[in-house]
Steps between C-alpha positions, in 0.01 A plus 500: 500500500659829413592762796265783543566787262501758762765315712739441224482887452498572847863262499696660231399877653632371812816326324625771244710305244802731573501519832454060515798472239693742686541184744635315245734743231688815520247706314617828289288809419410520139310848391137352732584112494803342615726238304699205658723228474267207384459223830403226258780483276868630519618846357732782517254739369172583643263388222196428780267844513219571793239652381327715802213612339401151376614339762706207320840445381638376164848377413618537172762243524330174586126618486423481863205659606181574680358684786587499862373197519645327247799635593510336860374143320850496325725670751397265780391175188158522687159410352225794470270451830864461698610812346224678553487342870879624506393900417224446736692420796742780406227731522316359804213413277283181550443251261162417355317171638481393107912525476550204722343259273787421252634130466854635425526747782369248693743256414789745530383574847460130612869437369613820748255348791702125484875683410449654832373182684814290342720800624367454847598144462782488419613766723311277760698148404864748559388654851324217663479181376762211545525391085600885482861472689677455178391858363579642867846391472550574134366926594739449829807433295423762290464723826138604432366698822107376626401850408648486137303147456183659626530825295530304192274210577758263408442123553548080433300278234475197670719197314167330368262476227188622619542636842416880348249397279290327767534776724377715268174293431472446867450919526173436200778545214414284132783335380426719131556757665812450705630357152370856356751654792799273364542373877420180347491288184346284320638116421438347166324264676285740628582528860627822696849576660627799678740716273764539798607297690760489744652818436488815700255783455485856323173628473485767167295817646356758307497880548164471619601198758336260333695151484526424107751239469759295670897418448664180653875426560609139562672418775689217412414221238407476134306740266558896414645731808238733493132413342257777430089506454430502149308835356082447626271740428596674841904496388699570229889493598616717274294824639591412865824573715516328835518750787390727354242558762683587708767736321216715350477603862854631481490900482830474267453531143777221483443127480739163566492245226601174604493178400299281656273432853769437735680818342217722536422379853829504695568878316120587669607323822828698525287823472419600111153477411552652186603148335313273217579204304363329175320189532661230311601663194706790396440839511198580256364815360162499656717506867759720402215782447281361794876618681459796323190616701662502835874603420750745287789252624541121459847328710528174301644277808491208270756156570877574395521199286462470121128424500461790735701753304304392160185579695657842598523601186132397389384680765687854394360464184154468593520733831657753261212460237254586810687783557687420849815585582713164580786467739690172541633386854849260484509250757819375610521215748200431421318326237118679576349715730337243734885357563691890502254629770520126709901594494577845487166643615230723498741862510725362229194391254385856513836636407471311247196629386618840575796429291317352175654549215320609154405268254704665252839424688334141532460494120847678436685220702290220289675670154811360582379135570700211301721802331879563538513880567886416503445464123413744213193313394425472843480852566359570185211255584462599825493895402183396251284340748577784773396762207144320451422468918622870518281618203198354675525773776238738442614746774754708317659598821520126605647365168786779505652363855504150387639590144815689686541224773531206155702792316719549814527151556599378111684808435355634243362851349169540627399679215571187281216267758259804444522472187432147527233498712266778301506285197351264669284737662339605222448204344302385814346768476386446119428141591285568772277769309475231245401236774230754645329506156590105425289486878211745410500348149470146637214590769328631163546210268424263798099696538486422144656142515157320503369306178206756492675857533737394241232370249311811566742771547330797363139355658768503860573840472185660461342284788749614737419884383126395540570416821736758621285795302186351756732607791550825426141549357303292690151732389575384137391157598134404403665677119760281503313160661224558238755496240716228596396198621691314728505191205665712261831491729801267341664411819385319769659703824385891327177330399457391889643821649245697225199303628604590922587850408137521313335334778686660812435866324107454405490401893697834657588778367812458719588219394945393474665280297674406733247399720517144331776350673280244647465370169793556317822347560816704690685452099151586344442803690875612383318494135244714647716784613697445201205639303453767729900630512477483090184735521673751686770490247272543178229726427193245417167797359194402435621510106746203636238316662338503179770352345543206753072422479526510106831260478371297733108488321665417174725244650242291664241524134790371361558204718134453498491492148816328388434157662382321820860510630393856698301258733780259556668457855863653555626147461300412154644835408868411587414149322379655183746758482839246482255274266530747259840582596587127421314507131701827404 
């Protein structure tokens, strides 16, 4: 059942689209709107505009778009009701009765109700029962305080099959839906086993508190050191960073990235809250720009050893693209954090933070890997790769103290590196203005990538300037509804959006596009305000409307009239189309 009209309006006036994205990206004044770096995909160049008087956003690049609404379904992968439940408790609204009766919200919510009773469990099985020793003596040896285990709910899955599982059912919990949760699976011969088993505990918490998935480290025995939950519908691993529930509480604009639980744990035990780890998996665009919402500053505290030091450099790379600054800390004596703070201590791990270096002197140093700087070719070699980190220093400032310090240290004219290093400038410069328009190009081809829009290009056009002429002169409607049936669309997604926009008008006056996210898609409703952003750019008259109505009239008499292929499906379309293909 749809939500009440008057409370969806009553929601986005109380959640202005700037202010809520404001939360989430650094947002610049542009003339009355504001531009940004695009959340949803990665860029150097704001391409993502907010506009306030609409009250939606469009980016340019990847075709993102939508209202505030939408905009929270992507940013936090959430369906519409949860979204709209989301702005609702950020404006101290209350949900309609009607809103609680959805399967998948349901569902979603069931998975967070048994994630939190398997928590408890496990955290149970560590502190007080007798099968739990093993993972008592396993967080003792890794000198694990009872406050630290409490804080982060830590715990022991029992060495056994089913102990979990039939807990779990024992508390009114259907084995689907523990399955659905990932704390168990599924045998091929059709029985039900627990999905950790003895291994101690991590619970995965949210930045709402909710528990959304779980990490396990063996203790001893066979199988993969650490195992993670799969992605449910409550968890996707990629958009997550353990801890960081507990850093966004931190009031420094600076964050910790280590490597894994323990990592993360004994840094917050020795007194920095400010720490987070990825969950399985490297470092991944969505969480290097989730980082970007709480900090200006990234220390990479990553392991010293080769794996580590490959991940480093991933992680520049992508924290760079998100627009942090990146420092690198050096361990010495030590081969991660957990084991430099159990030996040297608390004091000496935040002189080390304090003494970070940059990534660039971390990327310098890399240049001269597997050369001989002893050697002309060395040096040579070495001098090439230092002039392509060094040109990739936007700051000018910046770029000229590292370009003396490799001058100084090479001895060589520093006019000859400068010269160097602005060639290559501008041609990354060149490149990237090409890539912007490769990016905006791309988004363009890919609205027009479906069988229809490309069989019926010119029909494509004019419905979109239908449609967006409608917005902007919504009392023209009845004149243009008379004239243009809905049937006489080409396309399947205008001739849909034509019919809701008819519909939704001829019912308020008031009546917003945008108002049908609850039955669009989060990508369909970035079509949507694609058509609006293109009708601020172009002047669409009534003299153009009349255009679009008489291509489109014409088009459809002569489909009608050329053969019963205009009442085909898209797939006997697509069928018939490489037929023919096939007889040329």
């Amino acid at each position: 059942m749809p939500l009440p009209e008057d409370f969806v309006l009553q929601l986005k006036q109380n959640n202005p689209i700037e202010s809520v994205m404001a939360s989430y990206v650094r947002l610049n004044r542009s003339s009355r709107d504001y531009v940004c770096l695009c959340p949803f995909h990665s860029e150097k160049s704001p391409s993502c505009h907010v506009n306030v008087a609409g009250q939606y956003f469009h980016c340019f690049g990847c075709g993102a778009g939508g209202d505030v609404i939408t905009f929270i379904m992507k940013a936090e992968n959430l369906e519409y009701i949860e979204a709209v439940r989301f702005l609702a408790e950020r404006a101290g609204m209350s949900m309609p009765e009607d809103a609680k009766n959805n399967d998948f919200s349901r569902l979603k919510a069931r998975i967070l109700e048994i994630n939190r009773m398997a928590a408890r469990y496990f955290n149970h099985v560590l502190m007080k029962e007798p099968y739990g020793e093993k993972g008592r003596l396993y967080f003792s040896s890794r000198k694990l305080s009872v406050k630290t285990i409490t804080k982060y709910g830590l715990g022991y899955a029992p060495d056994d099959w089913r102990r979990l599982t039939d807990h779990l059912k024992s508390q009114g919990c259907r084995e689907d839906e523990i399955v659905a949760a990932n704390l168990a699976r599924q045998s091929q011969k059709g029985g039900v086993y627990d999905s950790f088993r003895d291994r101690v505990m991590f619970p995965i918490i949210d930045l709402r508190g909710n528990v959304i998935a779980f990490g396990g480290r063996i203790i001893d025995g066979e199988g993969p050191k650490y195992l993670n939950s799969s992605d449910t519908p409550v968890f996707k691993k990629s958009r997550n960073l353990f801890s960081l529930n507990f850093a966004k509480r931190s009031e420094e604009r600076r964050l910790i990235l280590a490597e894994g639980y323990m990592d993360v744990i004994a840094v917050n035990q020795a007194g920095f809250e400010n720490v987070v780890a990825t969950l399985g998996t490297a470092l991944t665009p969505e969480q290097a720009r989730l980082m970007s919402q709480y900090a200006d500053e990234v220390i990479i505290a990553y392991d010293s050893d080769g794996p580590g030091q490959a991940a480093t450099q991933k992680a520049i790379n992508l924290l760079g693209e998100a627009g942090i600054k990146t420092k690198i800390i050096k361990m010495e004596g030590a081969k991660d954090p957990d084991e430099f703070i159990k030996k040297f201590g608390a004091l000496r791990f935040k002189q080390l933070l304090d003494n970070s270096d940059g990534a660039i002197n971390f990327q310098l140093a890399k240049c001269k890997n597997d050369l001989d700087i002893e050697s002309d070719t060395g040096r040579v070699e070495y001098l090439k790769r230092c002039v392509n980190v060094l040109a990739a220093i936007n700051s000018p400032v910046e770029r000229s103290v590292y370009v003396s310090k490799v001058a100084k240290e090479q001895g060589i004219s520093r006019e000859a590196l400068d010269a160097q290093i602005n060639s290559v400038i501008r041609k990354k410069i060149n490149s990237g203005r090409k890539q912007e328009w490769t990016d905006i190009r791309t988004f363009s081809d890919k609205r027009r990538a479906d069988p229809q829009a490309a069989a019926f290009p010119k029909e494509y056009r004019a419905e979109r300037g239908i449609i967006a002429y409608l917005t902007i002169h919504p009392d023209d409607l009845e004149y243009v509804a008379d004239r243009l049936p809905a049937d006489f669309f080409a396309t399947d997604f205008n001739k849909k959006l034509y019919k809701k926009l008819i519909s939704g008008m001829r019912i308020s006056s008031d009546f917003n596009i945008l108002s049908l996210q609850s039955e669009f898609s989060a990508d369909e409703m970035g079509k949507i305000t694609d058509i609006l952003s293109e009708a601020r750019q172009i002047d669409i008259n009534r003299s153009a409307a009349e255009d679009y109505i008489t291509t489109l009239r014409n088009s459809h008499e002569k489909r009608a009239s050329a053969s019963p292929a205009a009442a085909l499906s898209d797939d006997e379309f697509l069928k018939r189309l490489n037929r023919l293909k096939n007889e040329k």
